[in-house]
Phi, psi and omega in degrees: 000117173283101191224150143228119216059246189257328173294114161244114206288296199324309192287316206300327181275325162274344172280332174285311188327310180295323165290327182304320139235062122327290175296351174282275204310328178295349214222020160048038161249192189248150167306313197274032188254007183236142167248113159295086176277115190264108147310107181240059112351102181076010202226165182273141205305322179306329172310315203258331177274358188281306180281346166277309174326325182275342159104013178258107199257338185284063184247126229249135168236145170248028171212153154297330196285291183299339179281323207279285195313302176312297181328301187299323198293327191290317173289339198256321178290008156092341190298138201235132345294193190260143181269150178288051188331146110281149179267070166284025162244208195249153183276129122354127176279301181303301198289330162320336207258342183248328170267313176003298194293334194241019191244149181250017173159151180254150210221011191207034190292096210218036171171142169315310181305315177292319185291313174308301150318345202248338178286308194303321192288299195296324162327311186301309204312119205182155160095017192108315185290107174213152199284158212282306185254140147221142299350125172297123187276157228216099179241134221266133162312138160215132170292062184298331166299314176105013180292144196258356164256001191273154196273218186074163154297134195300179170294304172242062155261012185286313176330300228270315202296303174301315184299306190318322189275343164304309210274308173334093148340288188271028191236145169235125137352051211282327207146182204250190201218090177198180211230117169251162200306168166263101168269332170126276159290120176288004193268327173324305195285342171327313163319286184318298181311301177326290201312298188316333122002268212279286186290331167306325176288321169332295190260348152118026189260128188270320199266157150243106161274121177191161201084124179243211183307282179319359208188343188307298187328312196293305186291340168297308186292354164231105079124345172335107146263008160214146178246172186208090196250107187252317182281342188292330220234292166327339243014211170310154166287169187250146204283000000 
């Protein structure tokens, strides 16, 4: 049983599996058109073999400081197969060069300038070093709220973002991306997902990453195929 102390990631990972398809069965889709990526964020590397055990291999971090470690510490304890980083917060242009090698997708791809580093870096890469997907799959941030603390691109600055990433060698394009406010209700953000919906189809795009803990049921019924969920499966972060 992937279980730890008292937190059991197995239960915890088949109950989200399960709401996950709910919101499939309300919006008349198949589950497996949704990917769950579980956020271990803040939580210890035992956690992240605890949720590859429950068979959730799709795991998502938002620092470089914490992704390095974990990535190496999860390749060196043998653990089989190996999970499947995404990198979803925002990347540092100083940082691409350490993560690149070890992320199976980017989740916050939120400026020309980041497209450019990630060609100039993934050009570079020799010596051993190679990246796990080339072209690295790619999801373009877009700020549909408009929140000033939050990163991504406005909707319309999404067009200049996207050709640039188009034109990249090394990015493959999956689709879009974005972190909607915490209202409390989740049915408030509907909107927000509809929109990011609504600019993907716009621009010829399939995938969506959207939805977290608070909200993940709501993004799926418009249209998510990928969620990113961490205290329903992780619990609370630790202080």
């Amino acid at each position: 049983m992937a279980s730890t102390g008292t937190l059991d990631i197995s239960a915890n990972v088949a109950a989200v599996r399960a709401r996950i398809a709910e919101a499939c069965d309300r919006a008349g889709r198949d589950p497996a058109t949704v990917t769950l990526v579980a956020v271990s964020k803040g939580h210890p590397v035992a956690l992240v073999r605890a949720a590859a055990e429950a068979g959730c291999l799709d795991l998502g971090e938002n620092r470089a400081q914490e992704l390095l470690p974990k990535a190496a510490e999860a390749a060196s304890s043998g653990l089989i197969p190996l999970p499947r980083w995404h990198f979803i917060g925002h990347l540092q242009r100083n940082k691409v060069w350490d993560v690149l090698p070890h992320i199976a997708a980017l989740h916050s791809l939120d400026s020309v300038d980041l497209v450019r580093e990630i060609e100039q870096r993934a050009g570079g890469l020799d010596a051993g070093i190679r990246l796990p997907r080339y072209p690295l799959p790619c999801y373009l941030e877009v700020n549909v709220a408009g929140e000033a603390q939050k990163h991504g691109v406005t909707p319309d600055a999404l067009p200049d973002l996207l050709r640039a990433a188009q034109a990249c060698e090394a990015i493959e394009v999956r689709g879009l991306m974005t972190v909607a406010p915490h209202l409390g209700d989740p049915e408030r953000v509907r909107p927000v997902f509809r929109a990011l919906r609504a600019l993907a189809e716009a621009h010829g795009l399939d995938e969506l990453s959207m939805g977290m803990t608070e909200d993940y049921p709501v993004a799926i019924e418009e249209g998510a195929t990928v969620v990113r969920v961490g205290r329903a499966i992780f619990g609370a972060r630790p202080a």
